[in-house]
TORFIVEX-450688 format. One record per atom (N, C-alpha, C): x, y, z. Coordinates in steps of 0.001 Angstrom, whole numbers, padded with zeros to 6 digits, always signed. Layout:
% TORFIVEX-450688
XYZ/...
% end
This chain:
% TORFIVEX-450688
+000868-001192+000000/+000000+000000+000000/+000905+001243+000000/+000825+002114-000746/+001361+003472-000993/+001241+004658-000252/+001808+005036+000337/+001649+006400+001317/+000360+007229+001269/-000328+007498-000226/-001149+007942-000338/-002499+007078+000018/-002574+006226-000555/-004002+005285+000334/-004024+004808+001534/-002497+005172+002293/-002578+004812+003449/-003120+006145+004293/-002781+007153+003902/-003319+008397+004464/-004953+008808+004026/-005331+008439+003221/-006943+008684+002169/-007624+007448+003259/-007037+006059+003553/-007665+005368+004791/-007552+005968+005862/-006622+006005+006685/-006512+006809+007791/-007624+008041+007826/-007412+008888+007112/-008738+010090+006763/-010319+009813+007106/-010063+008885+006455/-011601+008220+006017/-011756+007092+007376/-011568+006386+008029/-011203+006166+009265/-011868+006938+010269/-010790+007960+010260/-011298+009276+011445/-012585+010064+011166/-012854+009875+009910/-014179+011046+009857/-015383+009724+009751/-015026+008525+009427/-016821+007421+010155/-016297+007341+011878/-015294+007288+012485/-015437+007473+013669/-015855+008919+014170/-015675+009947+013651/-016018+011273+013813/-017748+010890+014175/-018423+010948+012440/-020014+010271+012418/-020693+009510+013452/-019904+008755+013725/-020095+007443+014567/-020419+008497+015420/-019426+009453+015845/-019831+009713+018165/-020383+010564+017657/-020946+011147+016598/-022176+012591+016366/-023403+011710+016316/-023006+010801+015542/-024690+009729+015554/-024732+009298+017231/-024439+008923+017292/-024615+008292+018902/-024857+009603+019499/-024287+010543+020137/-024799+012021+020629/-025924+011890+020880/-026106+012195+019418/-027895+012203+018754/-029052+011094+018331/-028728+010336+019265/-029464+008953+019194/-030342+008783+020118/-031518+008197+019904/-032492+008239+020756/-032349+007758+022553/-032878+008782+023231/-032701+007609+024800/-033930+007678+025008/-034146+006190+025694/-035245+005805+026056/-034983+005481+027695/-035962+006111+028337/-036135+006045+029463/-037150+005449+030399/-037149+004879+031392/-038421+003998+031789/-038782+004948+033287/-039812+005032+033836/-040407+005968+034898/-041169+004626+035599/-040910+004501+036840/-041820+003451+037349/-042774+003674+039108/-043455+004020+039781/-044088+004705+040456/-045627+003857+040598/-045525+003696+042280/-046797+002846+042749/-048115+003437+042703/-048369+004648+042190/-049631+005640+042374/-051090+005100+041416/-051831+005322+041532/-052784+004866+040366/-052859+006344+039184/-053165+005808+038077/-053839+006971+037394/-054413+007955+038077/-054395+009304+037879/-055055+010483+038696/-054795+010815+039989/-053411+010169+040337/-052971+010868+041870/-051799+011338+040746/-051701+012838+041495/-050524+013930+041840/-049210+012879+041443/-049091+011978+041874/-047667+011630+041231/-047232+010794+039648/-048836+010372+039814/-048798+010125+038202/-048787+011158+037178/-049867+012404+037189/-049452+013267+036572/-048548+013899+036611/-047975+014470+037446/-046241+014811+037407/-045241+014488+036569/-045477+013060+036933/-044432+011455+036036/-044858+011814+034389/-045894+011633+034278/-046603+012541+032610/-046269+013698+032570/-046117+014463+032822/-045762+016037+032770/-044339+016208+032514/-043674+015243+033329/-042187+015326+032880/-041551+015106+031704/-042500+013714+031700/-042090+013111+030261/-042475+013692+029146/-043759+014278+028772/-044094+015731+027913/-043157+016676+027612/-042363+016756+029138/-041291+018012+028579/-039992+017376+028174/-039194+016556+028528/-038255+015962+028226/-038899+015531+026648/-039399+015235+026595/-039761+015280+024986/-039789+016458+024018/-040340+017335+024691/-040399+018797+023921/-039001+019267+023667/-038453+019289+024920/-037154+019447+025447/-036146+018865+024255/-036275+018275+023750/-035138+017099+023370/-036081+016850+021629/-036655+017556+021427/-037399+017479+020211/-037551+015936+019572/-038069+015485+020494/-038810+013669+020685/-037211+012689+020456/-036482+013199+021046/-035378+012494+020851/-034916+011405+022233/-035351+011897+023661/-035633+011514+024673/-037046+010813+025387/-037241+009954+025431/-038928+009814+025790/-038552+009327+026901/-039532+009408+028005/-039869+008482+029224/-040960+007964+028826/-040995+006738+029069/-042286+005470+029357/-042344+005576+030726/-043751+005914+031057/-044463+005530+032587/-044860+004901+032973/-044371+003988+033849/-045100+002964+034385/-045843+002905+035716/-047071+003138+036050/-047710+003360+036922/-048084+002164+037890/-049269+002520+039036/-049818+001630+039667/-048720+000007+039943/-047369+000353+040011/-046779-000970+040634/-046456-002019+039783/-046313-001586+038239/-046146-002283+037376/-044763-002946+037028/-043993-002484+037404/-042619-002928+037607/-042218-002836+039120/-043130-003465+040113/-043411-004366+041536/-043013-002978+042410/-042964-003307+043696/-043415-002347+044759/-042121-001356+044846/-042595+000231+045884/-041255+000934+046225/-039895+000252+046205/-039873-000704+046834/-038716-001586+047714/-038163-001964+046354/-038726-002569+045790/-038055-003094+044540/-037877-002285+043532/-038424-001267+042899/-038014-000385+042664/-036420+000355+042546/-036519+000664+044390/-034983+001182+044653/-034078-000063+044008/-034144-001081+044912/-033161-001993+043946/-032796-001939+042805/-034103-001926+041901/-033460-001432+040569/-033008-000200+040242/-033398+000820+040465/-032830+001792+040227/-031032+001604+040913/-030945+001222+042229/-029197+001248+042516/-028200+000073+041729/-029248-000559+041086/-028508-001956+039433/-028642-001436+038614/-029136-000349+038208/-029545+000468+036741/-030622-000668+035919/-031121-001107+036392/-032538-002110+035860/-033495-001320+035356/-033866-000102+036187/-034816+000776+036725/-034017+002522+035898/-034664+003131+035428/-033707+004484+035163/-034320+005403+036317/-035575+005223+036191/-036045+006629+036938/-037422+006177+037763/-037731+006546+039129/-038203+006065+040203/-039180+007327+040739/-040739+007871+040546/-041400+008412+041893/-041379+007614+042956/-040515+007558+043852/-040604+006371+045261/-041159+007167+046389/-040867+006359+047171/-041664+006695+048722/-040389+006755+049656/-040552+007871+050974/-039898+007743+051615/-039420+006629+052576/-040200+005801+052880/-040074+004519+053764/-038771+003222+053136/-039516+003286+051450/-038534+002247+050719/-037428+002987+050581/-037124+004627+050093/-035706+005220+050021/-035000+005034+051153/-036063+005268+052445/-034782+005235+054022/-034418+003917+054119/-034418+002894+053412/-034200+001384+053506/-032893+001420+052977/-032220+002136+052250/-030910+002870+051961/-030436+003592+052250/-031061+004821+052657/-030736+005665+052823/-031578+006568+054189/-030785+005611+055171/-031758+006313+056535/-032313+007421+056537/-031107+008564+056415/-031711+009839+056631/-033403+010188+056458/-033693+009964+055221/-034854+010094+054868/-036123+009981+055752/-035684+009088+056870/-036686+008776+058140/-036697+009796+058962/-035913+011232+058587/-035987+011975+059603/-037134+012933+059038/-037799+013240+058164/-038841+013681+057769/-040107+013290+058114/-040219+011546+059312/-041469+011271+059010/-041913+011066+060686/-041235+011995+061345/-041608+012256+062868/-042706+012517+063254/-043081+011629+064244/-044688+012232+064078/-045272+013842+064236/-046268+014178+063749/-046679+015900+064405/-045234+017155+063863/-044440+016818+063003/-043454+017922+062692/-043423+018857+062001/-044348+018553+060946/-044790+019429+060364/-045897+019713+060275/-046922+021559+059512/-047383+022205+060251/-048373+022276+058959/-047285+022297+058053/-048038+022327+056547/-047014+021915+055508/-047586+021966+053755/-046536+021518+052854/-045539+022526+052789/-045637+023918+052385/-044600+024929+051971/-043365+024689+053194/-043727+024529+054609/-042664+024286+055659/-041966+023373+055137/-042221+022022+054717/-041131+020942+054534/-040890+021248+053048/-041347+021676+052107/-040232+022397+050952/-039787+023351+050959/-039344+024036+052104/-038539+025105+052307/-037213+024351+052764/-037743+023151+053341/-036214+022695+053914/-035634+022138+053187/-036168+020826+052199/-035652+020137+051181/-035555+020998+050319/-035850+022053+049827/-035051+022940+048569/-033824+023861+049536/-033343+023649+050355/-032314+024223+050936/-030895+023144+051262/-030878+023735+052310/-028969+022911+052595/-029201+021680+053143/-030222+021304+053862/-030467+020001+053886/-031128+019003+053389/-031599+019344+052375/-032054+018397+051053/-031071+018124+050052/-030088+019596+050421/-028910+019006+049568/-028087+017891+050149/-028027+018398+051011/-027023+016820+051933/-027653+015555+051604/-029156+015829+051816/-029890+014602+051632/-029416+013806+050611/-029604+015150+049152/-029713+014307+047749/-027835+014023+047658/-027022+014543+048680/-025464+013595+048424/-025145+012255+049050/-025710+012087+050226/-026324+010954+050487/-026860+009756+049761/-027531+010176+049125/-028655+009642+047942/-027610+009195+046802/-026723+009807+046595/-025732+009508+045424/-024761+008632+045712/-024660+009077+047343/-023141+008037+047527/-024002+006086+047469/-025388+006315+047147/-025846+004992+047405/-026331+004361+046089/-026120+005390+045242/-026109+005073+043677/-027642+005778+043394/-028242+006584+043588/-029459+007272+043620/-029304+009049+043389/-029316+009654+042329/-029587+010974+041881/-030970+011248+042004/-031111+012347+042888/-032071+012951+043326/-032849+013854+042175/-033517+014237+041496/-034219+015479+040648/-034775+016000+041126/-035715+015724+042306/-036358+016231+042885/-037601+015738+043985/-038009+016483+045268/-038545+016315+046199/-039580+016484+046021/-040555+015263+045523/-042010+015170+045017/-042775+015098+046573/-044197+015268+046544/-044545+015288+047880/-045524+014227+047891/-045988+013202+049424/-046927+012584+049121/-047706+012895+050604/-047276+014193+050790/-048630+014648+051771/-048834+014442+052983/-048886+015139+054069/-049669+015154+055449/-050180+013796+055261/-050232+013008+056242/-050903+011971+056124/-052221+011918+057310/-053017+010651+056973/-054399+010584+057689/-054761+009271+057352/-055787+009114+058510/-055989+007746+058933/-057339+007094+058629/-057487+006120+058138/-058803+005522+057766/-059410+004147+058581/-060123+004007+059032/-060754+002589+059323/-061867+002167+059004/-062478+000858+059668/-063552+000327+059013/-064503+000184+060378/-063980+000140+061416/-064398+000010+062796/-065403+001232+063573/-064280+002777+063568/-064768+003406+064494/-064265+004499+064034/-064760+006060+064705/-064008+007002+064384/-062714+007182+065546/-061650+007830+065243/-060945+007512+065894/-059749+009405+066195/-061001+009398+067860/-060512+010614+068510/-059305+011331+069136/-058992+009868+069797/-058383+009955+070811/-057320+009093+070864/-055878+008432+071114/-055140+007918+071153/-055865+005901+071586/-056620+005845+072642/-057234+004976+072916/-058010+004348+072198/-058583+004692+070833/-059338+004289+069830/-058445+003410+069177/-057436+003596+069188/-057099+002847+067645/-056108+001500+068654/-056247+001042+069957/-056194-000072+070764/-056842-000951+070158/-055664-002287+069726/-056484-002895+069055/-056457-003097+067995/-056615-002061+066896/-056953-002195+065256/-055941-002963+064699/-055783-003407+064016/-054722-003655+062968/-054955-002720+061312/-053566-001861+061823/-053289-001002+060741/-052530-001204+059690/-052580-001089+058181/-051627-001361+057361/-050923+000154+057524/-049379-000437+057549/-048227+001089+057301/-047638+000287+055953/-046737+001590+055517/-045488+000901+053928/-044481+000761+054791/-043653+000426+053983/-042478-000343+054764/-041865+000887+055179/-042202+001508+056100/-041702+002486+056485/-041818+002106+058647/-040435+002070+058761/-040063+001917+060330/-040769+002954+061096/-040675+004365+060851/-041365+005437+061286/-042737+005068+061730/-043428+005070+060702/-044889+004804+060742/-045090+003778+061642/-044320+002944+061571/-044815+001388+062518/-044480+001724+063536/-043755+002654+064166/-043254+002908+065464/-044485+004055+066212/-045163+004922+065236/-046280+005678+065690/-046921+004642+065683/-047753+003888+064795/-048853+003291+065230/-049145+002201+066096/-047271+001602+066725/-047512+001014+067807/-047295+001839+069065/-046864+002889+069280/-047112+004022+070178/-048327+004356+070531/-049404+003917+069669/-051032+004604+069291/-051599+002974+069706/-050970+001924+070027/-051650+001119+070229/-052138+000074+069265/-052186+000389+068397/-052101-000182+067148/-051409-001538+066926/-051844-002468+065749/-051534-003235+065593/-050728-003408+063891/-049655-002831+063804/-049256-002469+062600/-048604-003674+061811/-049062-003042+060230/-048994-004434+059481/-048862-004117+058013/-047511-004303+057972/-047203-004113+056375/-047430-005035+055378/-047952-004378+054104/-048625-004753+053226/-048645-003464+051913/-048511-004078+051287/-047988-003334+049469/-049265-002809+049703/-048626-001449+048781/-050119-000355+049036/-050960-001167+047263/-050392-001892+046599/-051123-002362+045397/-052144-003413+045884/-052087-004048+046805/-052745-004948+047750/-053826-004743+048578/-053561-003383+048461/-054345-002399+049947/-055617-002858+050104/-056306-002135+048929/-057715-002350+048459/-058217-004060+049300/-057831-004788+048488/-058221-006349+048708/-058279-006332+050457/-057077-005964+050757/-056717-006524+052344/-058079-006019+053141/-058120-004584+052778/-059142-003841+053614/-060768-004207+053304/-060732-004620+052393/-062096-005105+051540/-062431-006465+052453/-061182-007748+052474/-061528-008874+053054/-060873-008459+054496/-060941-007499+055373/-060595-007431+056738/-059232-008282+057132/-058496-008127+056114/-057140-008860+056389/-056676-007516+057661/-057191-006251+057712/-056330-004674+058570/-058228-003977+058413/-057790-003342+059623/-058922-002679+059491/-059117-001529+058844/-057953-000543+059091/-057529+000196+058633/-055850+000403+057966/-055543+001832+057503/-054626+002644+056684/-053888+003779+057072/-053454+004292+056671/-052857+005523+056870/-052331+006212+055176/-052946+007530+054870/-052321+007905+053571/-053087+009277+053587/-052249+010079+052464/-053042+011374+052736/-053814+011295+051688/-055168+012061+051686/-056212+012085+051003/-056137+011441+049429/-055177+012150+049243/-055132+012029+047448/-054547+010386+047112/-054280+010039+048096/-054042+008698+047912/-054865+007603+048300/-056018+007921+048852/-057218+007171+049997/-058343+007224+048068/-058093+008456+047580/-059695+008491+046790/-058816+008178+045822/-057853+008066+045125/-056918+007667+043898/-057214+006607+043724/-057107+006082+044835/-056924+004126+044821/-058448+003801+045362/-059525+004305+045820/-060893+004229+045814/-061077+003915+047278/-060333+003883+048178/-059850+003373+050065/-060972+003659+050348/-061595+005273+050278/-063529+005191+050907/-064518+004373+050500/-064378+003138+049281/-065373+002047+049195/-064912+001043+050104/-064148+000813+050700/-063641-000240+052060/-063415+000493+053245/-063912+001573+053501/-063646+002405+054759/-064703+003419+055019/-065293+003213+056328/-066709+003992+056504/-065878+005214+056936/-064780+004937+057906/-064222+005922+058945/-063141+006615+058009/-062938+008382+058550/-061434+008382+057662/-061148+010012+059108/-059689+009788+059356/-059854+010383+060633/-058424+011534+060127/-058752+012739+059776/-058036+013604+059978/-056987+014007+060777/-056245+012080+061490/-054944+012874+062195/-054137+013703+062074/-053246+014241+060687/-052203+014649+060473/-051242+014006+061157/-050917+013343+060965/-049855+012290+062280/-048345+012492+062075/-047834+012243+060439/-047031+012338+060000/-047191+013067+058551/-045698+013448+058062/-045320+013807+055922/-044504+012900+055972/-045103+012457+054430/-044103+011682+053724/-044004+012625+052420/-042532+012336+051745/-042474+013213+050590/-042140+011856+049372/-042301+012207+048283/-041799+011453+047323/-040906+011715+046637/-039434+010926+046945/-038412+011538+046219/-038242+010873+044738/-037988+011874+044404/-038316+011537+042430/-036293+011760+042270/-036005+009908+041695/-034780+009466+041892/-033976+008969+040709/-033140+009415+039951/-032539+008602+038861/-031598+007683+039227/-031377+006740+038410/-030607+005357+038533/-029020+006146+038497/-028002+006230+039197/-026742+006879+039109/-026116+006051+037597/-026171+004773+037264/-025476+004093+036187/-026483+004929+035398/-027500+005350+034872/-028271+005932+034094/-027905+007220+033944/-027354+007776+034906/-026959+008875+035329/-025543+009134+034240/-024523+008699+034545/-023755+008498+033964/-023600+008076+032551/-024466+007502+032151/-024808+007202+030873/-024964+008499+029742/-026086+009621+030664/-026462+010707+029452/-025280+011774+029993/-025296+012479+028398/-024523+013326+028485/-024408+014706+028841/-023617+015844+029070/-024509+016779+029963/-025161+017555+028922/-025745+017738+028087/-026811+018404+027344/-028071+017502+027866/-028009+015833+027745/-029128+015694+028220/-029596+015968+029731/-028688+015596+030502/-028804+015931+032008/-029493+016884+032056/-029055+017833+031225/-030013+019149+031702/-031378+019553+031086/-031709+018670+030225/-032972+018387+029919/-033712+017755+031250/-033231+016581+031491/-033666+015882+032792/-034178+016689+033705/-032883+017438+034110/-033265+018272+035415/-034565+018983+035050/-034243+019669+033925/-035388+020951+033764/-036580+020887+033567/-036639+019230+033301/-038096+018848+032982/-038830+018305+034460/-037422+017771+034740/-038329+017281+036992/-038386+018577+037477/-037706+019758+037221/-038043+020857+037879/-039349+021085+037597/-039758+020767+036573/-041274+021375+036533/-042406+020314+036640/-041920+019210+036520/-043122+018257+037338/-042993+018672+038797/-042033+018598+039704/-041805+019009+040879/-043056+019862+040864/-043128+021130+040977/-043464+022441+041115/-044959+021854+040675/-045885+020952+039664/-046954+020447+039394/-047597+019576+040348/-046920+018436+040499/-046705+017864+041678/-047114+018326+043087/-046206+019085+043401/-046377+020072+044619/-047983+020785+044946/-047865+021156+043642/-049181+022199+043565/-050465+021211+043419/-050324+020234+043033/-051379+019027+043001/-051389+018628+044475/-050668+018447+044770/-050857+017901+046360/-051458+018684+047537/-051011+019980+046824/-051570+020844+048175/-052755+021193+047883/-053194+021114+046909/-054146+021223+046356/-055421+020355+046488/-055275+019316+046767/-056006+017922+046842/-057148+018187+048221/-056267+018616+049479/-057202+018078+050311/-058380+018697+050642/-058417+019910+050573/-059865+020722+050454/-060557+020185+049351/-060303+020130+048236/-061293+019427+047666/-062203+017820+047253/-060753+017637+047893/-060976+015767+048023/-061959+015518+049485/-061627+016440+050861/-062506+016157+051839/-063953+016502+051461/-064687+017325+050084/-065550+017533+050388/-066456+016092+049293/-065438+016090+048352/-065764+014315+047723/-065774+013208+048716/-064811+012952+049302/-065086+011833+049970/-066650+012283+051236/-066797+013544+051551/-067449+013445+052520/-068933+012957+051718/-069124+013270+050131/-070496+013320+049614/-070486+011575+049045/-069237+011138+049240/-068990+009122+049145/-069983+008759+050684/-070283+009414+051312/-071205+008839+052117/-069989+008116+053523/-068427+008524+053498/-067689+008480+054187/-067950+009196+055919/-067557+008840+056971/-067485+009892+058017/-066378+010032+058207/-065844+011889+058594/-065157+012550+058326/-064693+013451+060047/-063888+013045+061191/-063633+013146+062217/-062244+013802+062206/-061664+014602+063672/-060642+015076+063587/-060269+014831+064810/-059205+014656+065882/-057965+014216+066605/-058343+014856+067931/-057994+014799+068862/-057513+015480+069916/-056019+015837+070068/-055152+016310+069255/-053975+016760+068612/-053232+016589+069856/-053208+016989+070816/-052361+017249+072185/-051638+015615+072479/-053138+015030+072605/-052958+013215+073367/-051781+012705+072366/-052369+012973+071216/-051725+012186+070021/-050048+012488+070201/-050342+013721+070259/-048393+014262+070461/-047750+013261+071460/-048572+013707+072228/-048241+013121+073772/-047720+012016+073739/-048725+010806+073063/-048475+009349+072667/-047681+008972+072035/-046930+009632+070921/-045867+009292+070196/-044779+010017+069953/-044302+011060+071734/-043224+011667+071346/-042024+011086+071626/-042570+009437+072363/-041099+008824+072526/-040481+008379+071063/-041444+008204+070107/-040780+008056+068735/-040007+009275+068514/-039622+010308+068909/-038588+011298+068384/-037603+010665+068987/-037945+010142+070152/-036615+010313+071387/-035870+009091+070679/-036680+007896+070634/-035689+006318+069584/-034623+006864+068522/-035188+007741+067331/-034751+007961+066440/-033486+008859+066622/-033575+009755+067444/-032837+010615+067646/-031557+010184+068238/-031876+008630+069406/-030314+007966+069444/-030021+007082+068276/-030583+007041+067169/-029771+006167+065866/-029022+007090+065367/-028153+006098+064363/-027492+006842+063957/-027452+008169+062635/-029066+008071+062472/-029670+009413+061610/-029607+010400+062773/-029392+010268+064090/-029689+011497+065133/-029041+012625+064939/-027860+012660+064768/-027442+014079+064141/-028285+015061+062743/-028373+014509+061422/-029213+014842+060646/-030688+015096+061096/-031521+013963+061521/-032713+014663+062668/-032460+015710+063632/-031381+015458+064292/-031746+017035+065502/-031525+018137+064420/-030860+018430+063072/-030747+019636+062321/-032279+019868+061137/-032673+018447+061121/-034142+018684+060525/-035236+019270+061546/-035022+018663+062934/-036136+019379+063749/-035888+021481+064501/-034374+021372+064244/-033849+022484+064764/-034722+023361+063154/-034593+023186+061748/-035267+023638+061353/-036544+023871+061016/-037294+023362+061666/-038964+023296+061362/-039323+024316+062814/-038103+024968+063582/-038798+025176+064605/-037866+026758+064498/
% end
């Protein structure tokens, strides 16, 4: 071969490898979204809203597929996939994230918060950032702090006033330690069970009752298996909206910042859906022929403030005493 066709190859060489990493650049990503909510709760539309814009965003070059209602199996499993890269992108729950990532349990104290804007003042600040580095060192990129609401209590039994009422019941919690530690503080008989399950359990008296905030009680239809629904406010849970870190690494930073910019604005939808929900959802469920009761707030504190005191000697206690130093 002659100097000259060896250089006209070489040439020609470098410019299909050139092609090559411009085609790839610009090659489609496909993304999967997976989230336990049913159609028409706040976190499904969000999950749609995102994916709308990451599409716009990316002039249909990026899509998310949503997978709703538990279709690629519960929170818990979920995270797993997302920290194997199985999973790209996750609306999860706080209970299955603190299963990795403790911290997260310091948000779900009983009685701490007052309203929603209080606990997204904190997670859009310096300690949501810690949170979401946390979150990374466990193979989990944060986008953003989706909310799943003040929570409240449902049964099939009784209304339930007073700390002494709920002696007895058997309550379904998510796999969340928090929750099981209030509702055996409350007397309760707590009992985990996949919220995709819920329905059935409560229907055949496997639990008498639940715990979830509104938009999640009428989403999933909870007032056709529940006469009672009791306005504790007991605990927040938030929904952290999580990318797979190997997924992470995968796109490049033009897309990243599609990503972000598109969870920034489900976030902010999200948010506004949630807070949004319970004035108008209490006056639906109340016309479901539901009864609609509220707490003796004081007892309740009273009853489950040794759950601050447990948590606070684990080893999340440092991060909790700076989450409660800010809510106050």
């Amino acid at each position: 071969m002659n100097r000259m066709n060896l250089i006209r190859r070489t040439v020609l060489a470098t410019a299909v490898v050139a092609l090559s990493s411009v085609a790839w650049a610009q090659s489609a990503v496909k993304l999967t979204l997976g989230h336990g909510a049913a159609p028409g709760n706040p976190r499904h539309e969000a999950a749609v809203k995102m994916a709308e814009v990451v599409k716009a965003k990316s002039n249909g070059r990026i899509e998310i597929q949503v997978a709703p209602s538990a279709q690629l199996g519960d929170d818990a499993a979920m995270v797993t996939a997302l920290r194997t890269g199985a999973l790209d992108i996750s609306a999860n729950s706080q209970g299955a994230v603190a299963a990795a990532v403790p911290e997260y349990a310091a948000f779900g104290m009983p009685f701490m918060f007052s309203d929603l804007p209080q606990v997204w003042r904190i997670l859009d600040g310096p300690l949501g950032k810690e949170l979401a580095d946390k979150s990374a060192e466990k193979g989990l990129i944060v986008l953003g702090y989706w909310d799943n609401g003040i929570r409240h209590m449902s049964n099939s039994k009784r209304a339930l006033s007073k700390p002494e009422d709920l002696k007895g019941l058997k309550m379904r919690t998510p796999p969340d330690a928090v929750t099981v530690d209030i509702m055996q503080a409350l007397g309760a008989e707590a009992q985990q069970i996949k919220f995709s399950e819920l329905y059935v359990a409560l229907q055949q008296g496997v639990v008498d009752g639940q715990e979830n905030p509104l938009m999640n009680i009428y989403a999933s239809k909870l007032y056709e298996v529940q006469k009672f629904i009791t306005l504790s406010g007991h605990k927040y849970e938030m929904t952290p909206l999580l990318m797979s870190k190997r997924t992470w690494e995968r796109l490049s930073e033009a897309d990243r910042k599609i990503v972000q910019e598109a969870a920034a604005e489900a976030t902010q939808l999200q948010r506004k859906l949630s807070q949004d929900s319970d004035d108008k959802l209490l006056g639906e469920l109340k016309a479901k022929g539901v009864q609609v009761n509220t707490i003796e707030k004081a007892s309740f504190a009273k009853a489950t403030a040794n759950v601050d005191d447990k948590w606070l000697a684990t080893p999340i206690g440092p991060y909790l005493k700076k989450v409660i130093a800010a809510t106050r």
